[in-house]
C-alpha positions as CSV (number, residue, x, y, z in Angstrom):
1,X,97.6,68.7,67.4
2,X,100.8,69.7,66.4
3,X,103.1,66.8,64.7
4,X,106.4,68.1,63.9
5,X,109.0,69.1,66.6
6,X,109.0,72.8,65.4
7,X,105.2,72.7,65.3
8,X,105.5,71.6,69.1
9,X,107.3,74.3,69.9
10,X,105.5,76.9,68.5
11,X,102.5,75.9,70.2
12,X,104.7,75.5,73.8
13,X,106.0,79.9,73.1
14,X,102.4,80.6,71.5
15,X,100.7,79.6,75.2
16,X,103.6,80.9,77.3
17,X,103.3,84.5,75.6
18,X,99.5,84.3,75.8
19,X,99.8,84.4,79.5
20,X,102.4,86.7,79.5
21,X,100.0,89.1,77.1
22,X,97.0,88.3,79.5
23,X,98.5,90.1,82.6
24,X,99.9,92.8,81.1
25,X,96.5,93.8,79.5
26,X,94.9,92.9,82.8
27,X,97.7,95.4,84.2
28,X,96.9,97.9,81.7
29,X,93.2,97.9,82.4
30,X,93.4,98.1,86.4
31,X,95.9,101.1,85.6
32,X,92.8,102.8,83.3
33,X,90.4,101.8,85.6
34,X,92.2,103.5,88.5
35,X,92.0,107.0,86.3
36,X,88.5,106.5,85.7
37,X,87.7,106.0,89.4
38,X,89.4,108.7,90.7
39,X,87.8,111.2,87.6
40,X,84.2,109.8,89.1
41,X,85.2,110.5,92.5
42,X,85.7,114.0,91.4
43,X,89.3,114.6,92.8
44,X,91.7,116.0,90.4
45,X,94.6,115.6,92.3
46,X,94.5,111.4,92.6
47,X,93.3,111.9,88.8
48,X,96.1,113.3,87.6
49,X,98.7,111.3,89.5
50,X,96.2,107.8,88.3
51,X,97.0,109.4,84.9
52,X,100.8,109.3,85.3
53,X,101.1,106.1,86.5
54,X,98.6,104.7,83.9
55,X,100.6,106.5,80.8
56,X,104.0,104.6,80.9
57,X,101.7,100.9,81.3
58,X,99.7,102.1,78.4
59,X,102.6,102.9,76.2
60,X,104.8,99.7,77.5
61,X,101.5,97.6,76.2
62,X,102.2,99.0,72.8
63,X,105.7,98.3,72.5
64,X,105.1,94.7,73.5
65,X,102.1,94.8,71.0
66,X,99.6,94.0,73.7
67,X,98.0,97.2,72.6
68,X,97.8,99.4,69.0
69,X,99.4,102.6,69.3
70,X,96.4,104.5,68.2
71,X,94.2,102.7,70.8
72,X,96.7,104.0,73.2
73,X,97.3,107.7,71.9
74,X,93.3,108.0,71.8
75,X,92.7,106.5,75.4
76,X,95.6,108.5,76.6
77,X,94.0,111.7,74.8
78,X,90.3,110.8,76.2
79,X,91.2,110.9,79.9
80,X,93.9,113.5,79.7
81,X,91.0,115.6,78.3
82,X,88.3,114.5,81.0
83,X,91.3,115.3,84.0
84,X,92.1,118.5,82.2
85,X,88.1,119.3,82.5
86,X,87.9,117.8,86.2
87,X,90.9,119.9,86.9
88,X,89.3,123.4,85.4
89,X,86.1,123.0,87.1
C-alpha cells in the first residue's frame, strides 16, 4: 500500500486513467468489430463506411497510447485490404 502522500496519489490518477484506458480500447474494439461484421456479411458498402468510422477511433487510441501505432497502421492496413477485396469482387 502506498505510504507517502505522493505515492497516494499516484495510485488515485494510475486507477482513474485505467478506466479511462479500458473504454476507449473497449470503444476501439466494438468500432473493429463492426468492420469485421459487415466484411462477413459480405456488403461493401456498410464495410467501407464501418471502415471510416473505425479509422479516426483507431488512430485517437494511439495518440492517447491506448494503442501502438504500428498495431494500428497494420490493423488499419488488414481490413482496408479485405474491404478493398470485398469491394472488387
Amino acid at each position: 500500500m502506498a505510504n507517502t502522500l505522493q505515492s497516494k496519489k499516484r495510485a488515485r490518477q494510475t486507477e482513474r486513467r485505467t478506466d479511462i484506458n479500458k473504454a476507449r480500447r473497449s470503444r476501439i474494439r466494438t468500432f473493429l468489430r463492426k468492420v469485421e461484421e459487415a466484411i462477413a456479411s459480405g456488403n461493401a458498402d456498410a464495410a467501407r463506411d464501418a471502415l471510416k468510422a473505425a479509422q479516426p477511433e483507431l488512430m485517437r487510441g494511439v495518440t492517447k497510447g491506448v494503442v501502438h501505432k504500428n498495431t494500428a497502421a497494420r490493423k488499419i492496413s488488414r481490413l482496408s485490404a479485405r474491404v478493398k477485396a470485398l469491394s472488387a469482387a
